[in-house]
C-alpha positions in Angstrom: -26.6 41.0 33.0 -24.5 39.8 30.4 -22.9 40.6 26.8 -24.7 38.4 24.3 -23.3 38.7 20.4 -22.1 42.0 19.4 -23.7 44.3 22.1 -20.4 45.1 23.5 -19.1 46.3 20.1 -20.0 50.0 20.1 -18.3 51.8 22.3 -21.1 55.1 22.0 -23.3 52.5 23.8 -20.6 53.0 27.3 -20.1 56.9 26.6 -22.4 57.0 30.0 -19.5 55.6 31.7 -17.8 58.8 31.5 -19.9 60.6 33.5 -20.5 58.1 36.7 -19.5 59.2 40.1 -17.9 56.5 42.5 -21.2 54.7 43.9 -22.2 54.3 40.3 -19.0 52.7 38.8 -19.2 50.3 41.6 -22.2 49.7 41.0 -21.4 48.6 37.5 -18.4 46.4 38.5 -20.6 44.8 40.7 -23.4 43.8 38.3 -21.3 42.1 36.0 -19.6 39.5 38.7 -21.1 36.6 37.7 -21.9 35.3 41.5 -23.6 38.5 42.8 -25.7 38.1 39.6 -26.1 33.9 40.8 -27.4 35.4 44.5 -29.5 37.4 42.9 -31.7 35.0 41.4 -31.5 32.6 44.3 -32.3 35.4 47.1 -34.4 38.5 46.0 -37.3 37.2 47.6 -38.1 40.8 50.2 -37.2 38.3 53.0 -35.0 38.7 55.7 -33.0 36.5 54.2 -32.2 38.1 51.3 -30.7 41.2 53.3 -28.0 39.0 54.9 -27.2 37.9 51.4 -27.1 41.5 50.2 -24.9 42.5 53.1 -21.8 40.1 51.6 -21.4 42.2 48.7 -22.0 45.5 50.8 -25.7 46.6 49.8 -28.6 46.8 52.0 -30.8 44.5 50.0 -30.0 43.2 46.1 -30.1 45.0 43.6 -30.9 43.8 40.0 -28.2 43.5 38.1 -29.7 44.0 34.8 -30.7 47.6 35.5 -27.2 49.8 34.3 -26.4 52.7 36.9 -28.6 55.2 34.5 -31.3 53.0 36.1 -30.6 50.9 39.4 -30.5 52.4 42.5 -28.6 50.1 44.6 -28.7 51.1 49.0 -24.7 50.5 50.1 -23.7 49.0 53.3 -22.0 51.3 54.5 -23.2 54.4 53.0 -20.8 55.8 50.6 -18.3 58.6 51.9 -20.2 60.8 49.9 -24.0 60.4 51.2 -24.8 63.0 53.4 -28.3 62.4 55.6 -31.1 64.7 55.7 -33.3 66.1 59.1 -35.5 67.8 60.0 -33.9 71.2 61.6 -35.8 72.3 64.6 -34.0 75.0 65.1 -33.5 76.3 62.2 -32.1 79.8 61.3 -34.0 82.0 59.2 -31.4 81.4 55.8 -32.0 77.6 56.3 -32.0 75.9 53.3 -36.0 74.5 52.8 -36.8 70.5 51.4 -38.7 71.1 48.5 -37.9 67.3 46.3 -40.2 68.3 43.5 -38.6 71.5 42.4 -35.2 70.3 42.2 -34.4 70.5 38.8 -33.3 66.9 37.1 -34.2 63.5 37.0 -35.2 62.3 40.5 -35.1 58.7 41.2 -36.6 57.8 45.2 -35.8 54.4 46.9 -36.7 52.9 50.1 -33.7 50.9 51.7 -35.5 49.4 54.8 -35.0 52.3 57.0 -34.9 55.7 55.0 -35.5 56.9 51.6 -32.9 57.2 49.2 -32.4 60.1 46.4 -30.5 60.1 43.7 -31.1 63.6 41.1 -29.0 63.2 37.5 -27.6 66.3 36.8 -25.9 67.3 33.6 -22.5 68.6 35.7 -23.1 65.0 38.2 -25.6 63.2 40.0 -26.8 64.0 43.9 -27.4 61.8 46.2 -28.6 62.0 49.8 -30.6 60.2 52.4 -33.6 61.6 54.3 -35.6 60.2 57.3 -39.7 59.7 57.5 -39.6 62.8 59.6 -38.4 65.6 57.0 -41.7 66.6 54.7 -42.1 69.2 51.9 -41.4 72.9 53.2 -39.4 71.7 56.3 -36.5 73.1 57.3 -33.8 70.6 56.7 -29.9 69.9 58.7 -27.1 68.1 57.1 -25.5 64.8 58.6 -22.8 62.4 57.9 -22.4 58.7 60.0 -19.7 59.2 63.1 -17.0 56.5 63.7 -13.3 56.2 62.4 -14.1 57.6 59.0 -15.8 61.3 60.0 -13.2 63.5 58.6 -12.7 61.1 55.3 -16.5 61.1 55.4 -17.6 64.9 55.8 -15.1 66.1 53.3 -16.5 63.4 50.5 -19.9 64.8 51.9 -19.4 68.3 52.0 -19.3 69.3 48.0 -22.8 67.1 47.8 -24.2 69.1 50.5 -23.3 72.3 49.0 -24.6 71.6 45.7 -27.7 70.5 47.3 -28.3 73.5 49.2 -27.2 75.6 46.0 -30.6 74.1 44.2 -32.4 77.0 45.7 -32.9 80.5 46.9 -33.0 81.6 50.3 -35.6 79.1 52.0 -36.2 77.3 49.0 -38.3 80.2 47.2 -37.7 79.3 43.6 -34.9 76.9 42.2 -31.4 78.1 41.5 -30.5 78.9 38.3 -26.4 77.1 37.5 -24.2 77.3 34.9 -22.1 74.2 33.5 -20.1 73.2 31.4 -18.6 69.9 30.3 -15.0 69.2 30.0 -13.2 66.5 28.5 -13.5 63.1 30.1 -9.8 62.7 32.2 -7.9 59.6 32.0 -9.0 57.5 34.8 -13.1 58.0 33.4 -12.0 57.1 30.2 -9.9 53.6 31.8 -12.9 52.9 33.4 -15.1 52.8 30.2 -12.6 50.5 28.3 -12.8 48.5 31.4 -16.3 47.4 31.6 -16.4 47.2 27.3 -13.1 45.0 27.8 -14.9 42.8 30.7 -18.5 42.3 28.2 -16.3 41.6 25.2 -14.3 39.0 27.2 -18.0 37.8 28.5 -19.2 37.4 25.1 -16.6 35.3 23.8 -14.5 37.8 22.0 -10.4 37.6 21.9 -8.0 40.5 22.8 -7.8 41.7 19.0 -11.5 41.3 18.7 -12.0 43.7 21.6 -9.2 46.5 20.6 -10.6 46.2 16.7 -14.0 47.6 18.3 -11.7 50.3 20.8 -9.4 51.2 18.4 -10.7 50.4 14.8 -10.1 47.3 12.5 -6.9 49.9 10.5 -4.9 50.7 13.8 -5.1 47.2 14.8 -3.5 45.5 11.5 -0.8 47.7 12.0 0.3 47.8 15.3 -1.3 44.4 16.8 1.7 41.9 17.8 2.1 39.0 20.5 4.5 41.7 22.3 2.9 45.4 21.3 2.0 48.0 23.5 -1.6 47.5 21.8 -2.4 44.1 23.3 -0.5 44.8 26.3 -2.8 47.6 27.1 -6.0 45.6 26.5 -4.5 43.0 29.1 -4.3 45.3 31.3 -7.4 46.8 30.9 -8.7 43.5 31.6 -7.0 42.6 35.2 -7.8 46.0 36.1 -11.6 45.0 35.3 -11.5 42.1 37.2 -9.4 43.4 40.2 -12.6 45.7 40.6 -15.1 42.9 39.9 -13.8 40.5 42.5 -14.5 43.0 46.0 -12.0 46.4 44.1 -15.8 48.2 43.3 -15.9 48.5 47.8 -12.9 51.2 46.7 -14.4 53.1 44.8 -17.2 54.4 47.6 -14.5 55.8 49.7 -12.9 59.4 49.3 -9.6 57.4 49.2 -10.5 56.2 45.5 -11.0 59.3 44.1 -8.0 59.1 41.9 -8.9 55.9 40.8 -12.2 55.7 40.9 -14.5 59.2 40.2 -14.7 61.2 36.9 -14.0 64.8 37.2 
């Protein structure tokens, strides 16, 4: 990964931003540090080897870093707060929810992490994700889980709204898929950082100065008037490039834990 000429200039082409949830910004962070991208090509190989070099930058195996979050599907060490696990429910009440993957409405991405499969379903109002064993097969009856340890509460209440939406996807024992309303609001303030953030950090890759990067944020006009050595203008795209690099170098691990959310998760 890398920004190479004038790729960075549009800033339509990080509207996705906007929309990513906290595993998903990391991720993006992530890809753009240029000595995760360095392991990559030495170590994903598939070999043991390779998971002990994942495991320094807290992912269960490497993930490519030219794949954008719209695409890659990287498996976090730990699991984010926000993962809840699947199971199979053997003693299931009659109203338990039933695993039907297929009829989910979305886009449905499945990976394999080396123990469990991993879903991720992009959803106009926010992606799902969740974790499922071997065991749990289409029609079965399905319980909720989240890992024990220190971090329970922190982790069930990150969990809880995924595991409701999840369940909300269908009728009573999955009949037929439920039918949702949603609407899109305006992106808040710490989404919208986050965007000028990674557009700051591939401009800065490419080569470009602090003026060439806020000409492409905030248009060639605004800049000739208000650009000077001690603005508010170039102050804020300095800014916007420590706070880049803060979550580049090992900040991204924040932003997986309910503790970030006010830093770290669009609304």
């Amino acid at each position: 990964m890398g920004a190479r000429a004038n790729d960075w200039h549009p800033a339509a082409a990080y509207l996705y931003a906007l929309t990513l949830d906290g595993p998903a910004l990391a991720w993006e962070y992530l890809r753009r540090n240029p000595h995760y991208r360095a392991a990559y090509g030495q170590h994903a190989d598939g070999s043991a080897d390779e998971a002990a070099h994942a495991a320094r930058w807290g992912l269960r195996l490497l993930e490519d870093p030219a794949r954008d979050a719209r695409d890659a599907q990287p498996a976090w060490l730990p699991d984010p707060d926000s993962l809840p696990q699947l199971h199979p429910d053997a003693a299931a009440a009659t109203d338990a929810p039933v695993f039907t993957l297929w009829l989910m409405p979305g886009r449905k991405q499945l990976a394999h992490d080396g123990q469990r499969l991993l879903l991720t379903a992009y959803r106009p109002e926010g992606t799902l994700r969740a974790a499922f064993s071997h065991a749990l097969e289409h029609g079965m009856a399905y319980a909720h889980g989240v890992a024990g340890g220190a971090r329970l509460r922190e982790r069930w209440r990150a969990a809880a709204a995924t595991m409701e939406r999840l369940d909300a996807f269908y009728d009573r024992n999955g009949a037929r898929p439920g039918v949702h309303a949603h609407a899109h609001g305006r992106p808040d303030r710490i989404a919208l950082l986050h965007m000028r953030s990674l557009q700051t950090l591939d401009g800065l890759a490419a080569g470009a100065t602090q003026r060439e990067i806020a000409q492409a944020m905030f248009g060639t006009a605004v800049v000739a008037e208000r650009w000077h050595d001690l603005g508010e203008l170039r102050a804020q795209v300095r800014r916007l490039a420590r706070r880049g690099r803060a979550f580049v170098d090992g900040g991204y691990r924040r932003l997986l834990q309910i503790e970030a959310a006010g830093d770290g998760r669009s609304g």
